[in-house]
N, C-alpha and C positions, 0 to 999 in steps of 0.2 A: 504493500500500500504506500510506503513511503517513497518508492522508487519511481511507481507512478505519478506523483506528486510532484519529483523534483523538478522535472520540465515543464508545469504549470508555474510551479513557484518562480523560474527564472523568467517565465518567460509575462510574468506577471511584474517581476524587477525592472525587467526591461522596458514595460508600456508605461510603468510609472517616472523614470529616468527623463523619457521620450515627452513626456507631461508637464513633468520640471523644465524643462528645456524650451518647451512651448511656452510656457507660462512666463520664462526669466526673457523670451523675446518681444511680449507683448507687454512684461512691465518698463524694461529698458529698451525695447524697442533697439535690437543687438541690430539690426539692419542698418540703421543706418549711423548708429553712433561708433560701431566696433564693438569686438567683443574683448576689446582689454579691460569691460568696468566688472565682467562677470567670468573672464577668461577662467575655469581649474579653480573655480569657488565651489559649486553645488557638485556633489556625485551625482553625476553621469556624464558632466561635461567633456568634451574631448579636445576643448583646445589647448594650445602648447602654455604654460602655466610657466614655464623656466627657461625659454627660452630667450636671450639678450641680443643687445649689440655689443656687447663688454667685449674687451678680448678674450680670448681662448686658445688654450696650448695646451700641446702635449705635457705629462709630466716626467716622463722618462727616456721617452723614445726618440729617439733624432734618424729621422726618414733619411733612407738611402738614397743613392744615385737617381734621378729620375730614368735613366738606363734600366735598373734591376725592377722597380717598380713598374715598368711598364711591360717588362720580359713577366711579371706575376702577374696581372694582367690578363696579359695575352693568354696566357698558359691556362688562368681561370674558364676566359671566354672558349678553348678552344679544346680543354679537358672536363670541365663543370658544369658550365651554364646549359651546355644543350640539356643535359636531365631533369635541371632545375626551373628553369628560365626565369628564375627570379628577381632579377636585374631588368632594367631595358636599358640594352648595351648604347647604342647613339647616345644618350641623355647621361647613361654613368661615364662612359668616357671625358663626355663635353665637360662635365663636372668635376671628374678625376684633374682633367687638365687645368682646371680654375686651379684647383686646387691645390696641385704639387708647384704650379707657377706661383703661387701669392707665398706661399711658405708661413703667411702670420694670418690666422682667422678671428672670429666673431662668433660667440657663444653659440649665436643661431646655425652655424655651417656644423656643428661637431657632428650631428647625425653624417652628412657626409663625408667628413673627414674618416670618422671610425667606420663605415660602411666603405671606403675605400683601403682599410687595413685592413678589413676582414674578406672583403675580394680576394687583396694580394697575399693573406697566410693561407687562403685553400690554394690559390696558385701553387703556391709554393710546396704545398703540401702536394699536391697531385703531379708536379713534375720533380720534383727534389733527385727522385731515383731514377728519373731518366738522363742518362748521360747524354744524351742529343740534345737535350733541351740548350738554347742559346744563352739562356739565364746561369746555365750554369758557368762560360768564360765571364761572365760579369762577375758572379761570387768570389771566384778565384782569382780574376787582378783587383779586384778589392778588399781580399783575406777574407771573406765571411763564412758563416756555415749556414748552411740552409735551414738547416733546422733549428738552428738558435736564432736565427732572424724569425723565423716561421713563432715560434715559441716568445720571442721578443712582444711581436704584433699582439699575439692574443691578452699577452701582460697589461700592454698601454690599455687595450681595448676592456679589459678587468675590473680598473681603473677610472675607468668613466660609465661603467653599467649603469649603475642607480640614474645617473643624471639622464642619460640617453631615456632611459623609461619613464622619468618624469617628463618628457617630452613627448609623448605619445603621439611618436612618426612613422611612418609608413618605414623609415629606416630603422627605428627601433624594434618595429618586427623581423625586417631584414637579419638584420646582424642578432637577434635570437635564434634564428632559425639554422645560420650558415656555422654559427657558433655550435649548437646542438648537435648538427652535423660532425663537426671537426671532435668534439669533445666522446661521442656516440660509438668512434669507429676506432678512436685513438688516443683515448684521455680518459673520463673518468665516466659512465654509465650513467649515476645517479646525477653528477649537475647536468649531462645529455637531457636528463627527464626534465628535469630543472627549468632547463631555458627554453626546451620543447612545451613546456607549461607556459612560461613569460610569452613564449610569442604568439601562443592560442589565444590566450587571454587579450593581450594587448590587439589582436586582429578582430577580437570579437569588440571589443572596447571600443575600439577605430571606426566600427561597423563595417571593414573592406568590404563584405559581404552588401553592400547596397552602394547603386551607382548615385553618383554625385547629381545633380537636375544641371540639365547645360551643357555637362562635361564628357559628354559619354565618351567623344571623339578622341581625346587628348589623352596625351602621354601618361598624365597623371591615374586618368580611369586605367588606363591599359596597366599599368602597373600592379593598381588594386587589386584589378582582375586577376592577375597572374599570380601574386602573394595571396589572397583570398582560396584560390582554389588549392597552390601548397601547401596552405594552412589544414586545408581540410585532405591531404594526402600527406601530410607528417602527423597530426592526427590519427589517424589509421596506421599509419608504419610504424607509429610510437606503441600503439596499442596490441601489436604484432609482435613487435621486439620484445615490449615485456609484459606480456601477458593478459594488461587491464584494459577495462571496458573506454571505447572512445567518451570524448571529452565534452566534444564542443556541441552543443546544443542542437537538437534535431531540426529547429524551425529557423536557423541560422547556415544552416546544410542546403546551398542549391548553385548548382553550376553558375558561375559568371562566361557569358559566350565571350571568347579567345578571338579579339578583331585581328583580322587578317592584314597587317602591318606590313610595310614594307621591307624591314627589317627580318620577317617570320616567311617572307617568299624566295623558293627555289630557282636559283638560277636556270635560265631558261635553256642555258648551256647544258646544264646535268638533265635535265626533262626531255634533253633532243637526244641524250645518249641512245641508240635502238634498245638496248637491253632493258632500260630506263623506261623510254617512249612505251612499253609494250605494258606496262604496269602501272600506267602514269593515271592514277585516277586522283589525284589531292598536288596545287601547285605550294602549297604552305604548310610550314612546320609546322600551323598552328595547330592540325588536325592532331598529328602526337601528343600536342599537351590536352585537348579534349577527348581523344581515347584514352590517353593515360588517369584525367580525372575519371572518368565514366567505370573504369576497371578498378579503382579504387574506393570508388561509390561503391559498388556491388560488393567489397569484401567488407567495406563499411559496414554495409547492412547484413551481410553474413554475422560478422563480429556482435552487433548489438543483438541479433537475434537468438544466436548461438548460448549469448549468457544469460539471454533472458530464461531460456529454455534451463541452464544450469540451476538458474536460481529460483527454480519454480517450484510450486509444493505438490506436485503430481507425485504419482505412482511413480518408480523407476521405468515400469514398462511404458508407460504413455511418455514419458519424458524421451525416453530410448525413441520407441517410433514416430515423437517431434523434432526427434534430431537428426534422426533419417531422413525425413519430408524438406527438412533444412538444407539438408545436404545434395538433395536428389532437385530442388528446385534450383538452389545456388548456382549449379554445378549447369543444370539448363539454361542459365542467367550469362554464366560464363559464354560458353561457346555459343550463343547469339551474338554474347559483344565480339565475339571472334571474328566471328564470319562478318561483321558489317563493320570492323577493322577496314582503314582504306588499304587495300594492296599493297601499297608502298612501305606500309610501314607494320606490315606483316613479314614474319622472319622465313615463315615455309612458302612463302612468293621469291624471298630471295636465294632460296634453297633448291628452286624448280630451274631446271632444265641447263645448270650452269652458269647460269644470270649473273650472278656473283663474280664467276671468274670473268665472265664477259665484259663487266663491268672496270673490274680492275684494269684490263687491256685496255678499254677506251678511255678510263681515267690518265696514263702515261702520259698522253700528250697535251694533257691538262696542266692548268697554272696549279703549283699549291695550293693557293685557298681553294679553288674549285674542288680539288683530290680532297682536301679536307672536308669539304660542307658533306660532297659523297658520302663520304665515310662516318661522318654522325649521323647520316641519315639509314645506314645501316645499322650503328650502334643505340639509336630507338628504335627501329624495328627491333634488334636482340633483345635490349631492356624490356618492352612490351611484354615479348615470347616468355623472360624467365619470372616476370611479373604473374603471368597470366600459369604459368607452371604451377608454380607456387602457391597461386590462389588455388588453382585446384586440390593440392594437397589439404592446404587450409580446412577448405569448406567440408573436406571428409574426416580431418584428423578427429573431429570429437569423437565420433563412432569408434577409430581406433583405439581413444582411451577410457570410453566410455566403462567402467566397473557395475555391471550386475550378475548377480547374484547365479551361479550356474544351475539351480533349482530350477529359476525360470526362464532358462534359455529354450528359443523357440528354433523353428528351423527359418520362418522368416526375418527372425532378428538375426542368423547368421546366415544367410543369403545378402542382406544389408549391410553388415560389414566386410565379408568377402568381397563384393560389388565396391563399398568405398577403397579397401585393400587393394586392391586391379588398379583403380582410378588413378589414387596417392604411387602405385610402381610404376606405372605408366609415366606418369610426369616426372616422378624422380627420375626417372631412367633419362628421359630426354632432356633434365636438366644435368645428367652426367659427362653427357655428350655436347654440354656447349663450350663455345671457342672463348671459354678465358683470356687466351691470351689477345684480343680484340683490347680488351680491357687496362692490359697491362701498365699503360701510363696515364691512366684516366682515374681520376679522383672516383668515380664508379664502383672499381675495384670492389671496395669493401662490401657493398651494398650486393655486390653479385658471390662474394664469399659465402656473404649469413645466406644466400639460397642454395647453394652447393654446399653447406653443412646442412642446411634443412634436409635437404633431397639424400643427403648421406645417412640422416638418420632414419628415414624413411625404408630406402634399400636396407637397412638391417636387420627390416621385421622381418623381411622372406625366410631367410635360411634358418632359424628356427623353428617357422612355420611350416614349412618342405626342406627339408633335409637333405642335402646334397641333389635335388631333383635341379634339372635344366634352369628353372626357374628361379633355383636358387644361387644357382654358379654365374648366372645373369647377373644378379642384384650382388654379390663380391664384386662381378667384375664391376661393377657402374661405382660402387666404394672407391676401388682403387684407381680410376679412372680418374676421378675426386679427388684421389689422394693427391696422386701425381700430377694431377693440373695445380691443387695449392701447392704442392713440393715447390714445382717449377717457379711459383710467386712470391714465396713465404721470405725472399728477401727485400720486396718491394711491398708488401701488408701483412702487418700484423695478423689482419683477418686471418689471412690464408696460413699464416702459420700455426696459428689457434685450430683452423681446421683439420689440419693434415694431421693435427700431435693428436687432438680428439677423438678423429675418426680412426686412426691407426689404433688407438687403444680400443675403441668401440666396437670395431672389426673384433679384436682379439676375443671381446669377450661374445661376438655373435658367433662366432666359428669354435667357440667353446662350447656355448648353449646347444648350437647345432649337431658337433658331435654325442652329445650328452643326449640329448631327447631320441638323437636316430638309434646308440644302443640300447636306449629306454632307462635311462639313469634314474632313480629315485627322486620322490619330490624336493626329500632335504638338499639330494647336490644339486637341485632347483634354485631353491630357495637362497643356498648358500651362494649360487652363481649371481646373483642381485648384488651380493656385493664385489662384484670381481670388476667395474669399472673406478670404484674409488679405489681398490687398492693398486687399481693399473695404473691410478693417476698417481697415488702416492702411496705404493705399495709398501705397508705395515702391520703387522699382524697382532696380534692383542700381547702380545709382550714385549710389544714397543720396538721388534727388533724388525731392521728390514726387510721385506720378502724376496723370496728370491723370484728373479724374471722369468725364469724355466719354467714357472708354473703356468704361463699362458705359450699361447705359439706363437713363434716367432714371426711373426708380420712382416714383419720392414723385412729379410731376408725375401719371401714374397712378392712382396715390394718390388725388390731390386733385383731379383734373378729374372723378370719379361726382361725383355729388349722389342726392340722396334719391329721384328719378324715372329715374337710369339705372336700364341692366339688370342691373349688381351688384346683385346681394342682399345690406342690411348689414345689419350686427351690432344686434339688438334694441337701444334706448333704454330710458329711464324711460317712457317715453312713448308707447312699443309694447309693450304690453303684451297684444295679440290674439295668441296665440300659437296656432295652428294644430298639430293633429295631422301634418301634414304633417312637422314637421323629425324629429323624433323617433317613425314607426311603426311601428308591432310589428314588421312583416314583415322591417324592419332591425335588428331588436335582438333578437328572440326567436329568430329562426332562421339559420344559415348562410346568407350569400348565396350568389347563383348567378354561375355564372366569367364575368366583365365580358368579353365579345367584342371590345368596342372597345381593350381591351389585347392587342391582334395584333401577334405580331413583326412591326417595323417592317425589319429589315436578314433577311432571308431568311439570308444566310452567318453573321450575328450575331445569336442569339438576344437577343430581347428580354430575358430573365431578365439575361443577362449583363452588359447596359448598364444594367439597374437595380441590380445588387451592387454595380459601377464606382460609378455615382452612390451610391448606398447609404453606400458606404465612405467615400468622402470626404465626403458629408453629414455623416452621424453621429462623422466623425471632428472635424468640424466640434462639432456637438452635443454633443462631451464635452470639448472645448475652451472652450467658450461654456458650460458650463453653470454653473461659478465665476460668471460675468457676472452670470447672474439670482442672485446672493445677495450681493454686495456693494454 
């Protein structure tokens, strides 16, 4: 009763705020006299209350070269922003440039002064490891370290929070949210939530979420637009990463339509490519950022539904077959938005017929920038794909960990988690098989790590569930395939090295399970097998002495004995670049699969469903333990 309450109550806050506001225009008549007599007086105001002409300085930091500054930058615009698009780059430039030229500012510029150090530390942060990067002979005749500059900027920016947020600007949501980011992937988890909280808040506060009267056209709506609707898919990714229920208010949740800018349209040069021409149904990136909102609306509402359903006072069994109908609708929610995906920025379009390689040939004789726009407009079509993976998993995982009672298992409650079981390997499988290394010097990275340890924990329920069966020597190989793609990265993200150490011990202990149940081992070395992932992480045994490593099998040997001509299949190179319709085809993405046969209950007395929940539970109980890992 309470819960249903709480979005009346706000949304009853809000109409009264909105009254106040009405009312302080018609005593003071703010229209025409300014709003400096009531500016950041009553709650709910939203004008800037602290902001001057005084001067304004840094306190610590003394901005480098305008050389390296503009190399982080660039690096931002052309490793970051395509996923984000949180900037509008014309207008942050033109600004950038005021800015690094005046060198002494005015209380009222700090929003963009600090929104141009928080640009230049993801720069920095997403090419630091690429040794091509140009920014890096800048570092080096000027002694610097990348990462102490990078780590420098967030300091200064630290530094001025409180003030930035009593300023309630469209920048102060900025620089929460890029912040959040940086901190999320690579810093500390709980301030990640932190200022992933400051920037909902202050965007709902701002109202981004409602267009300006007058203003639709200009820069400044377009902006709103673009921050408004990341707000409401960092929202949802926030509530993905750890666990809890989305944030932002249900009646403040609605697409802002993505004007088709000048800025956001494909060159006409890449559209005339044939390969291109042949797929060419959208001339603007904007269409990526409103299929990207619309795919993350649908997990949205997966999400709220999902816990609504947890937290309900039904029967177990009507809860179980709501969370099924959840899953089974979601899931039809999904591959609709698949299919009316424009072409172009669908990944098994770019996957048909060679297109891809076609593509790269006719890029050669293209300028740089051109080869580059190409190529992000590949790496969101990818993003999309492992987005859209994912959610699948998503929308079926509860069924997987769903705990009743084995009294009253039915044969249609394990037909319904068998069916999500299929759905969740399916996707994992195909997220084992993507080209990572696309990724490799793109601020992205991390963001595609947490789906390929998602997908790795997913593949680990098979082989306890089928035992050495085809099916299950599949779902190793898609682990390891994971592995070896974060190996290959683990020195350029954290993420991926969190991934490989995780999963290599996770593998250990499913390859354990799974021989254990095929010679029908006792419940106890069941039971005891629950604990063989903490002791693999930090293997101790109750007399405090170490354990020895022999006790699981040896993985990484595993590992390391494929080579390039076994019959693992690994994880695409720079250098594999033939990518084949085969990993990614329609008949797997567009449509429901068909119920995988080879997932046959293995124990006749013990449904298979039930030693997937078991495994299930302790995985993911795993995976939300481990999940801190991948951000520090």
């Amino acid at each position: 009763m309470e819960q249903s309450s709480r979005p009346t109550t706000r949304r009853r806050a809000v109409k009264s705020c909105d009254r106040c506001r009405r009312q302080k225009l018609k005593v003071f008549n703010e229209a025409e006299t300014g709003r400096s007599l009531t500016s950041g007086v009553l709650p709910g105001d939203t004008g800037i209350s602290g902001a001057t002409r005084s001067a304004w300085r840094l306190k610590e930091l003394q901005i480098p070269p305008d050389e390296l500054m503009w190399a982080a930058i660039d690096a931002y615009f052309s490793r970051t922003h395509w996923l984000l698009g949180l900037v509008h780059e014309p207008s942050f430039r033109a600004n950038a440039k005021r800015t690094l030229v005046s060198g002494t500012w005015e209380r009222q510029e700090m929003g963009n002064v600090l929104l141009l150090l928080t640009v230049a530390a993801l720069g920095l942060k997403a090419a630091i490891a690429d040794s091509l990067w140009p920014g890096q002979a800048i570092l080096s005749f000027l002694g610097l370290n990348g990462c102490d500059l990078m780590k420098s900027f967030v300091s200064e920016i630290r530094l001025h929070l409180l003030d930035l947020m009593e300023d309630s600007s469209v920048e102060s949501v900025q620089v929460c949210m890029l912040l959040s980011s940086l901190y999320g992937y690579h810093g500390s988890p709980s301030l990640a939530w932190t200022l992933a909280r400051m920037a909902i808040n202050a965007a709902t506060y701002l109202e981004l979420n409602k267009n300006i009267p007058g203003e639709e056209d200009t820069v400044l709506a377009h902006v709103r637009q673009h921050v408004w609707n990341n707000i409401i898919i960092l929202d949802t990714y926030i509530s993905i990463l750890y666990g809890r229920s989305v944030s932002t208010d249900a009646a403040f949740v609605r697409p802002s339509t993505i004007c088709d800018r000048e800025e956001l349209r494909i060159d006409s040069v890449i559209l005339n490519i044939p390969a291109i021409k042949e797929i060419c149904d959208t001339s603007s990136t904007s269409s990526f950022y409103a299929a990207q909102f619309r795919l993350y609306g649908l997990i949205r509402s997966n999400i709220s539904r999902s816990m609504q359903i947890r937290s309900g006072s039904d029967s177990e069994i009507d809860r179980f077959e709501a969370a099924a109908r959840c899953a089974t609708e979601s899931e039809i929610l999904l591959r609709q938005w698949y299919k009316e995906t424009p072409s172009m920025f669908r990944w098994s379009t770019w996957m048909q017929d060679n297109r891809w390689e076609n593509v790269n040939q006719s890029l050669r004789n293209l300028s740089p920038k051109l080869q580059e726009a190409s190529n992000i407009m590949i790496l969101q079509a990818a993003s999309l794909q492992i987005t859209y993976d994912n959610a699948l998993i998503l929308v079926h995982r509860p069924l997987l960990q769903y705990s009743v009672n084995t009294a009253t298992w039915s044969s249609s409650m394990a037909t319904s988690v068998q069916t999500s079981l299929h759905v969740a390997v399916e996707a994992a499988s195909r997220i084992s098989r993507f080209p990572v290394h696309l990724f490799q010097n793109h601020y992205s990275l991390s963001f595609i790590n947490f789906h390929l340890f998602t997908a790795g924990v997913i593949l680990c329920l098979v082989p306890p569930a089928k035992p050495f069966s085809q099916t299950a020597q599949e779902a190793k190989v898609g682990v390891l395939r994971i592995i070896r793609a974060c190996r290959a990265m683990r020195d350029k993200d954290r993420a991926a090295k969190a991934t490989e150490e995780i999963l290599v011990e996770l593998l250990k202990v499913t390859t354990t399970r799974e021989t254990r149940i095929a010679l029908g081992t006792s419940e106890h070395h069941e039971r005891t097998d629950s604990l063989a992932y903490a002791s693999a992480r930090d293997p101790v045994d109750r007399s405090g002495r170490a354990a020895p490593r022999s006790r699981l099998p040896n993985i990484e040997n595993v590992i390391n004995s494929h080579t390039e001509n076994s019959s693992i299949e690994l994880p695409l190179t720079a250098r594999q670049t033939n990518m084949s319709g085969q990993h990614y085809p329609n008949a797997l993405i567009d449509e429901p699969p068909r119920l995988d046969t080879n997932l046959a209950p293995f124990e006749p007395e013990r449904p298979l469903q039930a030693q997937a929940l078991q495994q299930s539970d302790e995985t993911f109980g795993s995976h939300g333990k481990c999940k801190n890992l991948l951000m520090v």
